[in-house]
C-alpha positions as CSV (number, residue, x, y, z in Angstrom):
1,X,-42.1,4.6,1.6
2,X,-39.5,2.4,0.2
3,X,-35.8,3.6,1.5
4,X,-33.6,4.5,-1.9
5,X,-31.4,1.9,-3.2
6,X,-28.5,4.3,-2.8
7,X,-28.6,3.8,1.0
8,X,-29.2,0.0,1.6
9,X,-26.6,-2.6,2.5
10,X,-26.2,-5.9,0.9
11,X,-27.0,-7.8,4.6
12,X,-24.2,-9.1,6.6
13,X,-25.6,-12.8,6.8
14,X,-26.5,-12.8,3.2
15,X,-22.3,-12.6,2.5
16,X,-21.3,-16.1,1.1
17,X,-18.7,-17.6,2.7
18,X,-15.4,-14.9,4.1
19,X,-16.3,-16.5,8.1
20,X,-12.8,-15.3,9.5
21,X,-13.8,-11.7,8.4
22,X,-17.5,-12.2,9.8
23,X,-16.2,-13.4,12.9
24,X,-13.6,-10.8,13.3
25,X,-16.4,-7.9,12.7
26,X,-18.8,-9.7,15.0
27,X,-15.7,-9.6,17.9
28,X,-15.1,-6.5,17.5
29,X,-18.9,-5.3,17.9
30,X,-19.0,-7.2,21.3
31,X,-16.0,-5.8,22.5
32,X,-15.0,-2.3,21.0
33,X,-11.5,-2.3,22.9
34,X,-9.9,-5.2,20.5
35,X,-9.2,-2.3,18.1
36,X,-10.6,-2.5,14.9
37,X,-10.6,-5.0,11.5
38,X,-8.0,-4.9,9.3
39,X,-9.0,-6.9,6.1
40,X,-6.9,-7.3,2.7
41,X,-7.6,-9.1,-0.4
42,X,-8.0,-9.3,-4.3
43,X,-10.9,-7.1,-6.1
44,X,-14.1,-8.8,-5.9
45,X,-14.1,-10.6,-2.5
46,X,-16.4,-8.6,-0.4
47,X,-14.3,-6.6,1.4
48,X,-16.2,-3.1,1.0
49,X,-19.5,-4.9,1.1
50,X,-18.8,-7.0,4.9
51,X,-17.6,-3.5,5.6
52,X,-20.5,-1.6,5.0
53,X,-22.8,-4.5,6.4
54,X,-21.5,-4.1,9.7
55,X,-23.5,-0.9,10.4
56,X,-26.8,-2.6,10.1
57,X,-25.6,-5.0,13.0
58,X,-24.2,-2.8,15.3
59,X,-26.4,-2.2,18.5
60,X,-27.8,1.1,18.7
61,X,-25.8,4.1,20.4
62,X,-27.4,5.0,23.7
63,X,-31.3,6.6,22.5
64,X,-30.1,6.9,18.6
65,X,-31.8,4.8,16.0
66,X,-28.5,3.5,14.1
67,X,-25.3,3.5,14.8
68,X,-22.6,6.0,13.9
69,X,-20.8,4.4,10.5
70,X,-18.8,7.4,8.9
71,X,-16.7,6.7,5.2
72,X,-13.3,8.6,5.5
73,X,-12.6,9.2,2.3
74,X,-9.1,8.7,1.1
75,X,-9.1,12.7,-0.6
76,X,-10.5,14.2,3.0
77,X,-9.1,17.2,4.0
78,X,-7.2,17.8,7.7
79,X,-9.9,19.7,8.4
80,X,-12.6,17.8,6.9
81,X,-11.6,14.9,9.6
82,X,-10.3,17.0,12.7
83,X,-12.9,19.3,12.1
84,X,-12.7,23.5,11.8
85,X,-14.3,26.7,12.1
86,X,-18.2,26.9,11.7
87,X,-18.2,29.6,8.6
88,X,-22.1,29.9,9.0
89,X,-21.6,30.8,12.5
90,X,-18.9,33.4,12.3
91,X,-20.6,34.9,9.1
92,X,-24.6,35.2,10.1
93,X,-23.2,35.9,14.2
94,X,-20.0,37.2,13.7
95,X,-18.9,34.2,16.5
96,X,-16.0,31.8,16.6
97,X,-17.7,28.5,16.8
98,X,-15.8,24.8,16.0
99,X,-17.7,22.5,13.3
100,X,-16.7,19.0,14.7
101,X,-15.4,16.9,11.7
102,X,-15.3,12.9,10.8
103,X,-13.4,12.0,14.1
104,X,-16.4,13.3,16.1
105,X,-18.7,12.0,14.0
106,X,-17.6,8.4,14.3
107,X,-17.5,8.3,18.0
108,X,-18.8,5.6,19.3
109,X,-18.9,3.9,16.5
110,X,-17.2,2.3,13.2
111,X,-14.8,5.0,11.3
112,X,-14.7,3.3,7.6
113,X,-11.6,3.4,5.6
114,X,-11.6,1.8,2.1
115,X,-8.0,1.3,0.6
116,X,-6.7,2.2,3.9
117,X,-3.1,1.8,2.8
118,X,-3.3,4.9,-0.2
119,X,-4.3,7.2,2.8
120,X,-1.6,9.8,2.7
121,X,1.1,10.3,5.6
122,X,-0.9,13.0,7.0
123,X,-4.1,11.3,7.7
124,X,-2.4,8.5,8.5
125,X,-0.5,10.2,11.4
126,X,-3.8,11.9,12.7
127,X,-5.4,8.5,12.6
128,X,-2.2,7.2,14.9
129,X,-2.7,9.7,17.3
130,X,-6.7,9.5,17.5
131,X,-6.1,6.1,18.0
132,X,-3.5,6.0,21.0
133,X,-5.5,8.1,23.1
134,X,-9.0,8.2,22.1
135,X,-9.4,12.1,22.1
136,X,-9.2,14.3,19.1
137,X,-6.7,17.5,19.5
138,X,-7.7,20.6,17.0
139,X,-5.7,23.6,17.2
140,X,-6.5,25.8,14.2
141,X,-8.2,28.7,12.7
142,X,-8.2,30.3,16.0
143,X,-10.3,27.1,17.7
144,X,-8.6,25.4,20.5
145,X,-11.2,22.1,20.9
146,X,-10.9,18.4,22.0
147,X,-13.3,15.7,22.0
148,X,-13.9,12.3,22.6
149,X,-12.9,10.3,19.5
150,X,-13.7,6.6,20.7
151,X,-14.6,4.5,17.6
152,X,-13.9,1.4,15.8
153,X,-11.5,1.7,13.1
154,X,-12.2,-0.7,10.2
155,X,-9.5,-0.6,6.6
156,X,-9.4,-2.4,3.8
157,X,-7.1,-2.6,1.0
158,X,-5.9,-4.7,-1.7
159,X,-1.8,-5.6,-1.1
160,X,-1.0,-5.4,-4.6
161,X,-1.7,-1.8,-4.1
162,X,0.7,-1.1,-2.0
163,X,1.8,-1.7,2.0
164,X,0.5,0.0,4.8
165,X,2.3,2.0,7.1
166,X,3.7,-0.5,10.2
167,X,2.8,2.4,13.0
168,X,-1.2,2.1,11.5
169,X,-1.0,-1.7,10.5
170,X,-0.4,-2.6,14.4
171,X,-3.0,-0.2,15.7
172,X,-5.8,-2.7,14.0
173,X,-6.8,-5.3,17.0
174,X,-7.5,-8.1,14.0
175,X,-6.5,-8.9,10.2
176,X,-7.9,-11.2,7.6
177,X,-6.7,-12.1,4.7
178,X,-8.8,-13.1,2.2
179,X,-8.6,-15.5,0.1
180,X,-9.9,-15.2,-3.5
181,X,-11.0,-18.6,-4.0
182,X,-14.6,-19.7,-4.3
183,X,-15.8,-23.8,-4.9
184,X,-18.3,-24.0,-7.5
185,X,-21.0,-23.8,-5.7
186,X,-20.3,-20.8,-3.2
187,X,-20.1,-18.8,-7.3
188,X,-22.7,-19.8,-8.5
189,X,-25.1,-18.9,-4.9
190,X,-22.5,-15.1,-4.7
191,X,-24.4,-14.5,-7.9
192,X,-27.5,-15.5,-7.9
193,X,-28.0,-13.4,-4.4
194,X,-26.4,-10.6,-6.0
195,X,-28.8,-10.6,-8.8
196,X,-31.4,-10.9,-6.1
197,X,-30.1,-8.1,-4.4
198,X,-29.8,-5.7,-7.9
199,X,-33.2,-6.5,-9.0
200,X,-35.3,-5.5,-5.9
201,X,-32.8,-4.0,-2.9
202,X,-36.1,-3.6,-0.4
203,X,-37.0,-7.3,-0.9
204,X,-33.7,-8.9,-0.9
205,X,-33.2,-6.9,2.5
206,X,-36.4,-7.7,3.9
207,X,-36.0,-11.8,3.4
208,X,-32.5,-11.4,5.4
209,X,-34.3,-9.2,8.3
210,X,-34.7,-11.9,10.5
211,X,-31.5,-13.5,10.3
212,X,-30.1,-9.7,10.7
213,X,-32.1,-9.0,13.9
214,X,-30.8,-12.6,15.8
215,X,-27.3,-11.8,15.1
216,X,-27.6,-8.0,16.5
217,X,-29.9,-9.8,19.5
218,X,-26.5,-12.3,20.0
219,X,-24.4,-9.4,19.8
220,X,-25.9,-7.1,22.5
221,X,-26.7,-10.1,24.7
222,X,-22.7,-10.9,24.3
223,X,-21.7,-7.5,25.0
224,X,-23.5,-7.8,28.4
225,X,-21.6,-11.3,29.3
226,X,-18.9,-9.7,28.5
227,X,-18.0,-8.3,31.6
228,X,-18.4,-11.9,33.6
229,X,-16.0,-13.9,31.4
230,X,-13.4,-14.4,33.3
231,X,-9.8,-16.4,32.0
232,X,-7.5,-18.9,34.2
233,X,-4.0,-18.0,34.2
234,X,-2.4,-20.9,32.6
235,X,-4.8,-19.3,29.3
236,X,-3.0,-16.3,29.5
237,X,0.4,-17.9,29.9
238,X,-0.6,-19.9,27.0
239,X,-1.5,-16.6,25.3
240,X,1.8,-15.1,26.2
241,X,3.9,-18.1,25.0
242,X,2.2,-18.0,21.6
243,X,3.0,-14.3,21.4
244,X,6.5,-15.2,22.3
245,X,6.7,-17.8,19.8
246,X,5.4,-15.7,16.9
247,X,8.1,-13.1,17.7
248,X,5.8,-10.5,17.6
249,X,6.6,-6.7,18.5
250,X,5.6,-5.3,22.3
251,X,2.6,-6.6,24.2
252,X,-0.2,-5.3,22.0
253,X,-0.7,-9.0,20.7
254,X,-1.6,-10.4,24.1
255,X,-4.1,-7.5,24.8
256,X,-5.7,-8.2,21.7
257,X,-6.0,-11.7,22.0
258,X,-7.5,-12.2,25.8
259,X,-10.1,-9.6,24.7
260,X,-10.8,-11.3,21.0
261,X,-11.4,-14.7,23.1
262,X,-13.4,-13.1,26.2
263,X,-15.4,-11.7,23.2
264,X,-15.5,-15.2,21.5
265,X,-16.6,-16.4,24.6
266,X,-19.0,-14.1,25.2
267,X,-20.5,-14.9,22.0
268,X,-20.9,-18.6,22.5
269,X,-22.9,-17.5,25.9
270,X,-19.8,-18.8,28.2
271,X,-18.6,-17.3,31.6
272,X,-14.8,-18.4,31.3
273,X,-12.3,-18.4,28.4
274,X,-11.9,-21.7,27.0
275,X,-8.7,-23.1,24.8
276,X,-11.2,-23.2,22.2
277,X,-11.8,-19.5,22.2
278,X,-7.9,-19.0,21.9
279,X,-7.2,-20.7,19.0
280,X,-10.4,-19.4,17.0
281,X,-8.8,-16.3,17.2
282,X,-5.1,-16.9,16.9
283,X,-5.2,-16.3,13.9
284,X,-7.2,-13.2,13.3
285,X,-4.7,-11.9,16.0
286,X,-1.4,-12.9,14.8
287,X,-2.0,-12.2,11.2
288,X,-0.2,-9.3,10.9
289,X,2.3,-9.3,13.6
290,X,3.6,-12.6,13.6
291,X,7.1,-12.7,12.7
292,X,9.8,-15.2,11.3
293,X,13.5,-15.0,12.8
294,X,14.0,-17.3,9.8
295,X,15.5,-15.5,6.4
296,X,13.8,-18.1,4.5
297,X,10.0,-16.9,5.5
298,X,11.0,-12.7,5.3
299,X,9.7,-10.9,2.7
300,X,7.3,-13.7,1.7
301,X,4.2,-11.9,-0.8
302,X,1.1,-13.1,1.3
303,X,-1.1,-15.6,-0.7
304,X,-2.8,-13.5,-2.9
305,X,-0.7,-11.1,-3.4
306,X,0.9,-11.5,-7.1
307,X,3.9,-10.6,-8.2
308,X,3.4,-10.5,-12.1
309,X,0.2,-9.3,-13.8
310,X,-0.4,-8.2,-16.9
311,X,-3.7,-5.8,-16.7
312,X,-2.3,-2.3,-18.4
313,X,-4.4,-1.3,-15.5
314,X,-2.7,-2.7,-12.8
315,X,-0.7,-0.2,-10.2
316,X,2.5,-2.5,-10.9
317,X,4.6,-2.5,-14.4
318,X,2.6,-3.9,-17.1
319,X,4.7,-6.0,-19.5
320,X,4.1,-6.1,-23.0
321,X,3.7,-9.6,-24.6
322,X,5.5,-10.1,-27.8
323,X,4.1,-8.8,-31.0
324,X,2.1,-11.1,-33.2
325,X,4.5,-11.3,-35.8
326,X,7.3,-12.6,-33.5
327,X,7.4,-16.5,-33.1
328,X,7.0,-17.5,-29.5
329,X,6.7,-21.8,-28.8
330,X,7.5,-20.9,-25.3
331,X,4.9,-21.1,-22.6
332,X,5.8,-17.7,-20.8
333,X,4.5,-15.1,-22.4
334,X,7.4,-12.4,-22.4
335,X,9.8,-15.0,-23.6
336,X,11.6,-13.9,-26.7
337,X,13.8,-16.7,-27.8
338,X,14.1,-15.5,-31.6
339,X,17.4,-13.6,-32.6
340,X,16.3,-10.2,-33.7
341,X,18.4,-7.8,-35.9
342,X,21.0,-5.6,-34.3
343,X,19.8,-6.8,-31.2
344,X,21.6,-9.9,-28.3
345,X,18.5,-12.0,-28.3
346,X,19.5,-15.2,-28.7
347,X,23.6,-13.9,-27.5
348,X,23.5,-16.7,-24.7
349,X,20.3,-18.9,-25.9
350,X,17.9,-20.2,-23.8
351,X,19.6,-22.0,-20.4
352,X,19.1,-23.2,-16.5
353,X,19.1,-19.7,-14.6
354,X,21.4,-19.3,-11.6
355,X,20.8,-17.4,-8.3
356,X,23.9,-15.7,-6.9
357,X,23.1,-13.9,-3.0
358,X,23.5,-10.9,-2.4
359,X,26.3,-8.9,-1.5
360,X,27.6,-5.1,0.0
361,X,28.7,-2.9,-2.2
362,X,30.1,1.0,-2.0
363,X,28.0,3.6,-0.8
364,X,26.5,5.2,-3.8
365,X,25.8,9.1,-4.1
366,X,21.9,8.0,-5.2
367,X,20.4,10.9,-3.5
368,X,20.2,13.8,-5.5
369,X,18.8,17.5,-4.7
370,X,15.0,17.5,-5.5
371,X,15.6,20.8,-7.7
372,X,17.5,18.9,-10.4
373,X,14.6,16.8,-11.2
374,X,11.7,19.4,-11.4
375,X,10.0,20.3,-14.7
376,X,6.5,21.3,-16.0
377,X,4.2,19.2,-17.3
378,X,5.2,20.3,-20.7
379,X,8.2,18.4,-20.2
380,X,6.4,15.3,-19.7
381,X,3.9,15.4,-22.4
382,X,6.9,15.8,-24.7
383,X,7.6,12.3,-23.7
384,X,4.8,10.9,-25.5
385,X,5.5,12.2,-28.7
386,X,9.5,12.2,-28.8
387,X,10.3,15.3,-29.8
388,X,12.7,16.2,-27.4
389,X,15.3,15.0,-25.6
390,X,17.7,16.2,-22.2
391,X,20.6,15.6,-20.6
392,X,21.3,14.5,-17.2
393,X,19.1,14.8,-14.0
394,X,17.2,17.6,-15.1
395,X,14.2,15.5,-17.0
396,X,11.2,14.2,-16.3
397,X,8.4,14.3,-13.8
398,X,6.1,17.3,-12.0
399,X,6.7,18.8,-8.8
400,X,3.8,20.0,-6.6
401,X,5.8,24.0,-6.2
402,X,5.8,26.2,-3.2
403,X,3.1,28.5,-3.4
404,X,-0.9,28.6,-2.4
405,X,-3.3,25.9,-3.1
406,X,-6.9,26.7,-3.7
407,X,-8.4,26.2,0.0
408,X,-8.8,29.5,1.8
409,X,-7.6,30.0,5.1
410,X,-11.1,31.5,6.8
411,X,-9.4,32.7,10.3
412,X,-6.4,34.7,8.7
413,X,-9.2,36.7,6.0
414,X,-11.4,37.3,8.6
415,X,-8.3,38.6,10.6
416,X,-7.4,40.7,7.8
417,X,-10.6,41.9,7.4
418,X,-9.8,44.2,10.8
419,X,-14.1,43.7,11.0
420,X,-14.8,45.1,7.5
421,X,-17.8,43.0,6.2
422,X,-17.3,41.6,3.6
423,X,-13.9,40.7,3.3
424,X,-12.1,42.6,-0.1
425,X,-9.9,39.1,0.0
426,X,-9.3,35.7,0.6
427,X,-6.0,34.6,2.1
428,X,-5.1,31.1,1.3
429,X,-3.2,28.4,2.5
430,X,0.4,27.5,1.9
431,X,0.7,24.4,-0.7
432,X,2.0,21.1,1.2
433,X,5.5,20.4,0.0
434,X,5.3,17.0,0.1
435,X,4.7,14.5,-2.8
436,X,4.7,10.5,-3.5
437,X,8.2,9.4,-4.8
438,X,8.7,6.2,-7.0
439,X,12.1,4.7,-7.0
440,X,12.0,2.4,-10.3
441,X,14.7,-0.4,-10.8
442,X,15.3,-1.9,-14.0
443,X,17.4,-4.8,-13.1
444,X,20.1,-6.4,-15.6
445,X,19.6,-10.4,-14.7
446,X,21.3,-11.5,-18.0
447,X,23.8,-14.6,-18.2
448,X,27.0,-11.6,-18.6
449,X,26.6,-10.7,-14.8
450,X,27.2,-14.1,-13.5
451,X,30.6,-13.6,-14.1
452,X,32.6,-11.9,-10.8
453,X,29.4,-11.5,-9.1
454,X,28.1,-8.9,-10.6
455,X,24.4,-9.9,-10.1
456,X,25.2,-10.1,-6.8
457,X,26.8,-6.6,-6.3
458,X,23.8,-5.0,-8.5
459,X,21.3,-6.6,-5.9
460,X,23.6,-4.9,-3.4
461,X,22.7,-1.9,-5.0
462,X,19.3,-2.2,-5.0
463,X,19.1,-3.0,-1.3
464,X,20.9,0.7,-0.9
465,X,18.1,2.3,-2.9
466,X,15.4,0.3,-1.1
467,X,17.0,1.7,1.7
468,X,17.0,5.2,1.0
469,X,13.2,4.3,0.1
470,X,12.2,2.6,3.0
471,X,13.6,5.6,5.3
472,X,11.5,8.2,3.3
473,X,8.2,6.5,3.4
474,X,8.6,6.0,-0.6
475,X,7.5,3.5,-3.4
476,X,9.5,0.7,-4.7
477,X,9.1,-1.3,-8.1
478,X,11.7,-3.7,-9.5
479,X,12.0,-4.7,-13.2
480,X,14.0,-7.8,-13.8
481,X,15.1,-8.3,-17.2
482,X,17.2,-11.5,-18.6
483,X,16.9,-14.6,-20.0
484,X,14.9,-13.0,-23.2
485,X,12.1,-12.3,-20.5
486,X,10.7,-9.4,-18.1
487,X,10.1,-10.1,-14.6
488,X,8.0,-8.3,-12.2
489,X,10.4,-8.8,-9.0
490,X,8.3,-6.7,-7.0
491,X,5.4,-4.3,-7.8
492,X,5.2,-0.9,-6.8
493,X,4.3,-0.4,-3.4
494,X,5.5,1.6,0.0
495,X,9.5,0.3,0.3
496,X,9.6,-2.6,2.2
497,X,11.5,-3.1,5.4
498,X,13.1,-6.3,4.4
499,X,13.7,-7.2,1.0
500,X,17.4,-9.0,1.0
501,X,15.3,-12.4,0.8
502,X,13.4,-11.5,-2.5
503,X,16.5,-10.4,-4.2
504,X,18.4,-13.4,-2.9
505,X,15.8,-15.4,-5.1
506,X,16.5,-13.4,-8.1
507,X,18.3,-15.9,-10.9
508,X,20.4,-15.0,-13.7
509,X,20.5,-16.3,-17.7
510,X,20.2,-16.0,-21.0
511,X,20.3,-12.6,-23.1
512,X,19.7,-9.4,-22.6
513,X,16.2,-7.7,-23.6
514,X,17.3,-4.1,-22.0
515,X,15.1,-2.5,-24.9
516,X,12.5,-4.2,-24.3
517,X,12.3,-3.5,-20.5
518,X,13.1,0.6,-21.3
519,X,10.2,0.2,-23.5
520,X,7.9,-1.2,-21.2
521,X,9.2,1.0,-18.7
522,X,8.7,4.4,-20.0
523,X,4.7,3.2,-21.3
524,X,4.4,2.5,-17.5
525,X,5.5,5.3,-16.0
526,X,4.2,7.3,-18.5
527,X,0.6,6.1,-17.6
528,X,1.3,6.3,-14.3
529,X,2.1,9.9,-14.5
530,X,-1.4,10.7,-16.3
531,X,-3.1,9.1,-13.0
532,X,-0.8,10.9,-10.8
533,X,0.9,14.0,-12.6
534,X,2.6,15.4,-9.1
535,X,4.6,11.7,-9.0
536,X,8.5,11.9,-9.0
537,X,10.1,9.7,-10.5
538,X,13.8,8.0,-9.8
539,X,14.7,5.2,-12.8
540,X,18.0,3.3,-11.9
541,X,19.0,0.9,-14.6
542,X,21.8,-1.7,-13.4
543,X,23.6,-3.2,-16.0
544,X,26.6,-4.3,-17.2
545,X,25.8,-2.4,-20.8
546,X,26.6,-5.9,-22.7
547,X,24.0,-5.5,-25.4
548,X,23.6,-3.5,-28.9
549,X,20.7,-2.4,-28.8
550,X,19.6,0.8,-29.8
551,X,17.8,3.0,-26.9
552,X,18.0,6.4,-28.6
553,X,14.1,6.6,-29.3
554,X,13.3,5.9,-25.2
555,X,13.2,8.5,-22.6
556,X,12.0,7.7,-19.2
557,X,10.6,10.7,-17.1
558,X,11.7,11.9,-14.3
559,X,15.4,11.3,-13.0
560,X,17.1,8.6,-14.6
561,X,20.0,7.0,-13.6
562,X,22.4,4.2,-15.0
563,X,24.4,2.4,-12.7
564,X,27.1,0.2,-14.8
565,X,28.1,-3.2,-12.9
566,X,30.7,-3.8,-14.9
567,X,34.0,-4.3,-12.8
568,X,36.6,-4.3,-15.7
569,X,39.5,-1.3,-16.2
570,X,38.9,-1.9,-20.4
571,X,35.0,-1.5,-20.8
572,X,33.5,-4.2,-22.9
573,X,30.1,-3.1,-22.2
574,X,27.8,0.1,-23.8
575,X,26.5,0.9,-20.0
576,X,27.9,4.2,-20.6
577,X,26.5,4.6,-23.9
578,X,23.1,3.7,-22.6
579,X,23.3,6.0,-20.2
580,X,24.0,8.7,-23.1
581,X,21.6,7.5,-25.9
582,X,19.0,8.2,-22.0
583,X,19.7,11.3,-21.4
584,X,20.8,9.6,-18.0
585,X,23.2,10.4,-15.4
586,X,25.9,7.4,-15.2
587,X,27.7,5.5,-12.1
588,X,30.1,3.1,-12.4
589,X,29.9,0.8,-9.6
590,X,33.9,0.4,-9.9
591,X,34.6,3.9,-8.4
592,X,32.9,2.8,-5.2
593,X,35.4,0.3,-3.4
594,X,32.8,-2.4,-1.3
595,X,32.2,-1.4,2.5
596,X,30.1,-3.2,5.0
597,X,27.1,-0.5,6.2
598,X,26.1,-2.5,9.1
599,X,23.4,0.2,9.7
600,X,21.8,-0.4,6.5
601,X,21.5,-4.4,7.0
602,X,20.1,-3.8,10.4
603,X,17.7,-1.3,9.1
604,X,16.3,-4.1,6.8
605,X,15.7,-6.1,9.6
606,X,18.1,-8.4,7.5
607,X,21.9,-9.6,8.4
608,X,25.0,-10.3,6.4
């Protein structure tokens, strides 16, 4: 009988093209200890299906059949990984009994982790400790267990989608990127072996079972060379003055890399490291730690990472192209050059944009206390339909409330049970009070804040907010809008460490389409908030408030607040009517005299 379709791989050597990532799954088969695959990449480039492959080419774990390839999936529970109490057991025996959970499961072999970078904090840190010392701690429910835990760890994730946590992105032994590009002829064979594949699973997987059987026959024939490759010691000097050169972080590098090209070795049937085995895997090694003491390469978006799409879709700000009755000769698609009614398009016409760096500003009081920004979702449904309208701090966004959540606590009832069968209730859990913050920056890049550096203050500004991002494990988007255009300066991902690079390449010009951007803001939060109603939300608009336009209509949820740049005694900007017609709170930048935080530089992993 045929196997369901449900449950066969598209075959590893059947994969088109992506030979870094086949070669970095292959290593670490032969030799577990490099430390797992970290792959990113676009949609569509065979990420999740090399993935999945690689547990049809994995030898055999000792007498089993197959070997052990467990999914983590990104909603798991704490205890669905660590593992918990047997309920079966304690309710048919009356016996405290521990149910092992993913960890244990994947011992020995691959643990799976698609879109490894939206895995929330607290997996995250049980996946940092499994990983450091190979043994899975469970204290809970009135178990006290450990276990082995000794498995490959294998992510993926799209960068667009946000970063990954530095602690986790290190623990991988080897990183690919992929690249999304394909030459006519690799298409046109992806698809017609996909079609293969769709139209009759068994039989696409049966013409590949040869190729599939040689490469697990090289693979367990490497893995017992492995032990007699030995490597020179001018190699490993070489190895360690590449490592010094990339100006990478501690001394996992090197350990990666002698076992990555033993394992290369191993491969090609060889009993001693060769310089050719280094540099095949240089790469795969240094992909995610190398590091530039150069400003000029920090911050850099990797190759296909963009930084401006336009899918409503997307997990960064969609922009809205201009309505069809608008006239638009320019080739950009958010450019507005027409002069609309009671609006500034068209105030400073179309000119050359100028980049001014950034600068330190005056510690702002950004941080607010997280009860002046709850509501219900009532609140932000309302949003939608405009109907009403607050003041201040108090708006916008959901808050995941103290309270109980909806998974029982099994130990505690049975506790309270005092042996009474069956129990007359269920206690609960406690709710976690933690939840994902966005900090969203709508970022004035008009011609007016040329003058006296203001773009260059409001940049210092952001970098404090990124700050205060970066140190709480938050998201961070930035909306540039100038020159009668939007500008997606950076989508919304996990703050970044250093970002005083990107905003140093931030230019100024033109008028001032603030409507436009609020507009485009609040449909993008506001979708955002139907995918993820517990989000909080924290607008800042920077601006100098020289426009007219009319924002009364727009409210953005959550906490909104307008920062005015403006560094004049006689106001001849509306940033304080702006922040009114919001329902914002308002800063002016002015109050704040400029002080150097050399904490907050160094924390960037930037300098002034």
């Amino acid at each position: 009988m045929l196997k369901p379709k449900a449950i066969l791989n598209y075959p590893f050597t059947a994969v088109v093209g992506q030979c870094a990532f086949k070669l970095a799954l292959t290593l670490t088969a032969i030799h577990p200890g490099i430390g797992g695959v970290l792959v990113s990449g676009p949609r569509g480039s065979a990420k999740s299906t090399l993935a999945r492959a690689l547990a049809d080419i994995l030898p055999p774990v000792s007498n089993s059949d197959a070997s052990h390839f467990v999914t983590l999936p990104l909603g798991a529970s704490d205890e669905m990984v660590t593992g918990t109490l047997n309920l079966q057991r304690v309710l048919n025996e009356k016996k405290v009994e521990f149910k092992p959970g993913l960890l244990a499961k994947a011992h020995q072999g691959v643990l799976y982790v698609d879109e490894v970078n939206l895995l929330n904090d607290a997996l995250v840190d049980l996946l940092l400790d499994v990983a450091a010392s190979g043994v899975s701690c469970v204290e809970r429910d009135g178990v006290s267990h450990q276990h082995e835990a000794d498995f490959i760890l294998l992510g993926t994730m799209n960068p667009d989608e946000g970063e990954l946590r530095p602690q986790l992105h290190d623990r991988f032994g080897l990183a690919v990127d992929l690249s999304p590009r394909y030459s006519v002829e690799e298409r046109v064979e992806i698809v017609r072996r996909r079609e293969a594949f769709d139209q009759n699973p068994a039989l696409f997987v049966d013409s590949y079972k040869t190729q599939q059987l040689d490469l697990v026959e090289q693979i367990k024939c490497a893995r017992t060379k492995l032990s007699e490759v030995s490597c020179s010691d001018a190699l490993r000097v070489m190895i360690a003055e590449r490592s010094e050169q990339a100006n990478v972080d501690g001394l996992r590098a090197d350990i990666v890399w002698f076992r990555a090209a033993s394992a290369h070795a191993a491969l090609h049937e060889r009993s001693e490291v060769k310089l050719d085995d280094i540099d095949a895997v240089e790469g795969l090694v240094l992909a995610h730690r190398r590091q530039s003491s150069s400003p000029s390469s920090q911050n850099q978006p990797p190759p296909n990472q963009s930084t401006d799409r336009q899918a409503p879709e997307s997990p960064q700000p969609s922009i809205t192209p201009p309505s069809s009755n608008e006239t638009d000769n320019s080739t950009n698609p958010y450019s507005r050059p027409g002069k609309q009614e009671g609006s500034t398009h068209g105030q400073w016409g179309s000119m050359s944009p100028e980049v001014l760096k950034t600068e330190a500003v005056g510690s702002l009081p950004l941080t607010k206390s997280l009860k002046s920004v709850l509501v219900n979702q009532k609140k932000v449904n309302s949003l939608e339909t405009n109907t009403s309208k607050q003041k201040g701090s108090g708006q916008g966004g959901s808050y995941r409330t103290q309270g109980l959540s909806t998974s029982a606590n099994w130990f505690e009832t049975l506790v309270n049970a005092a042996g009474n069968w069956p129990p007359e209730k269920l206690a609960y859990r406690k709710k976690q009070s933690s939840q994902a913050t966005l900090h969203f920056v709508l970022l004035d890049t008009s011609a007016s804040t040329l003058g006296s550096h203001l773009l260059s203050q409001a940049k210092g500004v952001v970098l404090q907010i990124a700050k205060q991002a970066y140190l709480s494990r938050e998201q961070l988007a930035i909306l540039g809008f100038g020159n009668d255009k939007l500008d997606n300066i950076l989508p919304r991902v996990r703050a970044p460490k250093q970002i005083r690079h990107t905003l140093d390449q931030v230019n100024a010009g033109g008028g001032t389409p603030i409507r436009d951007a609020l507009q485009n803001a609040q449909r993008y939060l506001l979708n955002l908030l139907r995918k993820m109603p517990e989000l909080l939300i924290k607008s800042y608009l920077i601006t100098d408030g020289r426009s007219k336009q009319q924002v009364k209509d727009i409210t953005l949820p959550g906490e909104c607040t307008v920062i005015d740049i403006e560094n004049s005694s006689v106001k001849r900007g509306r940033a304080k009517v702006i922040a009114q017609e919001l329902g914002a709170s308002y800063l002016a930048l002015a109050n704040f005299p400029s002080s150097l935080d050399s904490s907050f530089d160094s924390s960037l992993g930037t300098a002034t």
